[in-house]
C-alpha positions in Angstrom: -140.2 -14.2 -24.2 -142.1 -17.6 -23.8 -142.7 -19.2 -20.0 -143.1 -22.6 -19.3 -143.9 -24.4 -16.0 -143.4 -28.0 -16.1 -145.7 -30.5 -13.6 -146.3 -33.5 -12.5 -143.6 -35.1 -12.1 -143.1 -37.7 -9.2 -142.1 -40.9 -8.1 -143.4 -43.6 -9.8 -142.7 -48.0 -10.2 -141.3 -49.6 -13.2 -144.1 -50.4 -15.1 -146.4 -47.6 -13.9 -147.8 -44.9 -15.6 -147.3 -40.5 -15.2 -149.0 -37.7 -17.2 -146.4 -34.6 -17.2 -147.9 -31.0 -17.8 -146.4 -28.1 -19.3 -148.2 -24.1 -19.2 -146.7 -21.9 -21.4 -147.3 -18.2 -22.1 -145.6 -15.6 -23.9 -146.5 -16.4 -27.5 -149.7 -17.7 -29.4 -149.0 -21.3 -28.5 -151.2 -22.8 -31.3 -148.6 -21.2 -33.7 -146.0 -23.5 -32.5 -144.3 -26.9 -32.2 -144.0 -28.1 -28.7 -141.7 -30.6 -27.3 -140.1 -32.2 -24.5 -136.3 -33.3 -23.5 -134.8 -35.4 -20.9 -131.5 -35.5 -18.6 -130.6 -38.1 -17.0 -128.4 -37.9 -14.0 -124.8 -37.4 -15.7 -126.6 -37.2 -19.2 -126.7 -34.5 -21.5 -130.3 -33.3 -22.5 -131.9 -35.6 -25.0 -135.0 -34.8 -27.3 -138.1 -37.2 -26.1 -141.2 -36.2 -28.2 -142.4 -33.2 -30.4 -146.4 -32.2 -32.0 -146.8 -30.0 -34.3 -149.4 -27.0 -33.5 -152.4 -27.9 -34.7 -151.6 -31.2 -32.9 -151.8 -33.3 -36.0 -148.1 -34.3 -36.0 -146.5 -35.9 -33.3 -142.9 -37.9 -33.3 -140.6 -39.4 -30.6 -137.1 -40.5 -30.1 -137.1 -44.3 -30.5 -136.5 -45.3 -26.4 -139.9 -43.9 -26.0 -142.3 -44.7 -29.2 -145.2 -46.9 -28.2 -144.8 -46.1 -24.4 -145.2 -42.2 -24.9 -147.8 -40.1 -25.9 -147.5 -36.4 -26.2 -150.4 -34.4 -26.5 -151.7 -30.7 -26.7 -154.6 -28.8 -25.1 -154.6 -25.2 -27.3 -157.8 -24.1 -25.6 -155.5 -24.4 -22.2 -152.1 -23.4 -23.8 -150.4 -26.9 -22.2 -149.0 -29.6 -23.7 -148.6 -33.2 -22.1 -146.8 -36.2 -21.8 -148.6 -39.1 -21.3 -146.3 -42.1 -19.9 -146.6 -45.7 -19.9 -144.8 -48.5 -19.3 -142.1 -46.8 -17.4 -138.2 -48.0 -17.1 -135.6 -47.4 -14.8 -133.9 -45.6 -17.6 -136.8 -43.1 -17.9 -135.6 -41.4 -14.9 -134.9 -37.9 -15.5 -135.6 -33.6 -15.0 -138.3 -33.5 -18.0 -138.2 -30.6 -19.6 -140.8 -28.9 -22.4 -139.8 -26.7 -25.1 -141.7 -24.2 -27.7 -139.6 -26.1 -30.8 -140.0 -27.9 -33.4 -136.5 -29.4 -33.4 -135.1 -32.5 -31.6 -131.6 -30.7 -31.0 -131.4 -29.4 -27.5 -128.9 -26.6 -28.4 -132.0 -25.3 -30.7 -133.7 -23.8 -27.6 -134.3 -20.7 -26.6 -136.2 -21.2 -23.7 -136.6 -23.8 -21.3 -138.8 -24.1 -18.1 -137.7 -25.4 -14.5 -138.1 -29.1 -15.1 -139.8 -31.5 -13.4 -138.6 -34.4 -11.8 -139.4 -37.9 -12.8 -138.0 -41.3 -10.5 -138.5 -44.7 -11.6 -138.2 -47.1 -9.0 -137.9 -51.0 -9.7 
């Protein structure tokens, strides 16, 4: 079983920046791809960003590439999500996931969430 605690989330303006957190335990973490997803209120869960586990590969869904940077700390078993240039429409539960796949329905664990709020 694989547990993951999401952080720092928080309230932040249009335009500002947040760096979200993710611990997991459970299973060697450098052996896996990492991820994290989205919903929005009265969304389904979307697929945001993913890095291989070495780190050497990253991608991201295309509302988000060249604002978002995800990111991986092996040494600390967390992986982040650096964001700039935030919009309204990046408000969302973010949510990280030990997979390497940008479908949602692919997961077999997911942590708590944490809450990010764009204001304009």
């Amino acid at each position: 079983q694989v547990q993951l605690v999401e952080s720092g989330g928080g309230l932040v303006q249009a335009g500002g920046s947040l760096r979200l957190s993710c611990a997991a335990s459970g299973r060697t973490f450098s052996d896996n791809a990492m991820a994290w997803f989205r919903q929005g209120p009265g969304k389904e869960r979307e697929f945001v960003a993913a890095i291989s586990g070495s780190g050497s590969s990253t991608y991201y869904a295309d509302s988000v590439k060249g604002r978002f940077t995800i990111s991986r700390d092996n040494a600390k078993n967390t992986v982040y999500l650096q964001m700039n240039s935030v919009k309204h429409e990046d408000t969302a539960v973010y949510y990280c996931a030990q997979t390497a796949e940008a479908d949602a329905a692919s997961v077999e664990y997911w942590g708590q969430g944490t809450q990010v709020t764009v204001s304009s």
